[in-house]
C-alpha positions in Angstrom: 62.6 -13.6 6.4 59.7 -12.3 7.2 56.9 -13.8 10.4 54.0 -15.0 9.0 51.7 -13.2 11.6 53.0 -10.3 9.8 51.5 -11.4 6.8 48.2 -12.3 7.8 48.1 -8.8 9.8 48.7 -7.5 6.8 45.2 -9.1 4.8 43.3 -7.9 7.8 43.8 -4.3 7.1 42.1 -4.9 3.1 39.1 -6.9 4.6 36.6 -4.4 5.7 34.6 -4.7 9.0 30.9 -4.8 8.9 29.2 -1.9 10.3 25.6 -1.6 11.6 24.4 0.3 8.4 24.9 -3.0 6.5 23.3 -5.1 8.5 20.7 -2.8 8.4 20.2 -3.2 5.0 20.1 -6.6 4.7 17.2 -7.1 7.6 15.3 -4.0 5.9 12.3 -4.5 4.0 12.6 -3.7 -0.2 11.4 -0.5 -0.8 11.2 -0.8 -4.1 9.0 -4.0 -5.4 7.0 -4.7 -2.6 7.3 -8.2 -1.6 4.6 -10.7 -0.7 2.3 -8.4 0.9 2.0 -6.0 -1.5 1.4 -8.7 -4.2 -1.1 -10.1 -2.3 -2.9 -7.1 -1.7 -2.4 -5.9 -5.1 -4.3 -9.0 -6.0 -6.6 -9.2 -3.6 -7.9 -5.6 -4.7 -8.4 -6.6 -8.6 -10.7 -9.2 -6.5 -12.8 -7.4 -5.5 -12.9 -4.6 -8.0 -13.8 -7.6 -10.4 -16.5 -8.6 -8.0 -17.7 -5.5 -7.5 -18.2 -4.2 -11.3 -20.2 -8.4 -11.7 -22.4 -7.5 -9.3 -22.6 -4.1 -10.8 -23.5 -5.4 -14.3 -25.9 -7.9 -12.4 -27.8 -5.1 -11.3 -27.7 -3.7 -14.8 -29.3 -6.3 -16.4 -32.2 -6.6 -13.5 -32.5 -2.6 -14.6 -32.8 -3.6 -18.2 -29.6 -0.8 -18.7 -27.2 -3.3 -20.1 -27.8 -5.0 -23.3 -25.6 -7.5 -24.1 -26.0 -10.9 -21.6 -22.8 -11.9 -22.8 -21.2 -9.2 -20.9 -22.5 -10.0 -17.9 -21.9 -13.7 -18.1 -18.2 -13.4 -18.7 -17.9 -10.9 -16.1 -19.8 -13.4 -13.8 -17.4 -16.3 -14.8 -14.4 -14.6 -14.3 -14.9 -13.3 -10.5 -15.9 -16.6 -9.7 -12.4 -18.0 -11.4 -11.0 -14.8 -9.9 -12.4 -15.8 -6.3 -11.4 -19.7 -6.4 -8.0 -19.3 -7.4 -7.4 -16.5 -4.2 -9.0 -19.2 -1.9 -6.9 -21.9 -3.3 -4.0 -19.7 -2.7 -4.6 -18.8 0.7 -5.3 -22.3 1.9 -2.2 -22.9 -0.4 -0.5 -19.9 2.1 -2.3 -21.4 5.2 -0.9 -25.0 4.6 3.0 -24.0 4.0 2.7 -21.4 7.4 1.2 -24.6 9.6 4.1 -26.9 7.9 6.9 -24.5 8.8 5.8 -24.1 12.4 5.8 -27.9 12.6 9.6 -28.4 11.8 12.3 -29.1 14.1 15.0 -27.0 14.7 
């Protein structure tokens, strides 16, 4: 017959340990994708590109350069929507960050 710590010694050689260079990996920020901050900021800079080219065709048609008012209009209309919905989500950001430092551990 055979001892039964014999057998469990023997399951503990297949299991590998865990070494620091997976742990590593784990912790480690993605490299690839991005993550939160770099879809924020991704977004955040379409902001304000879309800003900026509104008030560009705003000063176009003070110039009398652009002709269509249409243009301007919907370009006006969308950085507002554009500027609303990035304030709702960092308030949005700003709420869930104050409700996780108020749980208990």
């Amino acid at each position: 017959m055979s001892s039964p710590i014999g057998s469990i010694s023997g399951i503990n050689s297949s299991i590998p340990s865990i070494s620091s260079d997976m742990t590593k990996s784990v912790f480690a920020k993605p490299e690839v994708g991005g993550g939160f901050e770099s879809v924020f900021s991704t977004c955040m800079n379409q902001v304000n590109t879309t800003m900026n080219a509104s008030a560009k065709l705003g000063e176009q048609i003070i110039t009398g350069d652009v002709g269509s008012l249409h243009q301007v209009s919907v370009a006006g209309m969308k950085s507002k929507v554009l500027l609303q919905l990035t304030t709702q989500v960092a308030a949005k950001l700003s709420s869930a960050t104050s409700t996780l430092f108020q749980m208990q551990m």
